[in-house]
Residue, then its C-alpha position, 0 to 999 in steps of 0.5 A: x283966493x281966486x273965484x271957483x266955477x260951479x264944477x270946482x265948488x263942489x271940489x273944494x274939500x278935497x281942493x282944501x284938503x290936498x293944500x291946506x297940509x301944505x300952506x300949514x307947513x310953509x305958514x310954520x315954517x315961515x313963523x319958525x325962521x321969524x321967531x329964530x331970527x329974531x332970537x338970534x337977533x336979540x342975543x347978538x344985540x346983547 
C-alpha cells in the first residue's frame, strides 16, 4: 500500500473502514465472474 504520514496512521480505522466494504465487494465480484466463467467454460467444452 502506499506509505501513510503520521497525521493518516491515526486515521487508518476510519481509512480501512470507509475501503475495506468496497474492495470486499469488487474482491467477490471479481472471484464471482471467475468461477461463472469457468463453469460456463466447462459445460461448453462438454
Amino acid at each position: 500500500m502506499c506509505a501513510l504520514t503520521p497525521t493518516e496512521h491515526e486515521m487508518t480505522g476510519d481509512y480501512a473502514a470507509a475501503w475495506l466494504p468496497a474492495k470486499f465487494v469488487a474482491i467477490k465480484g471479481i472471484l464471482f465472474a471467475g468461477i461463472f466463467i469457468v463453469l460456463v467454460g466447462r459445460v461448453i467444452a462438454r
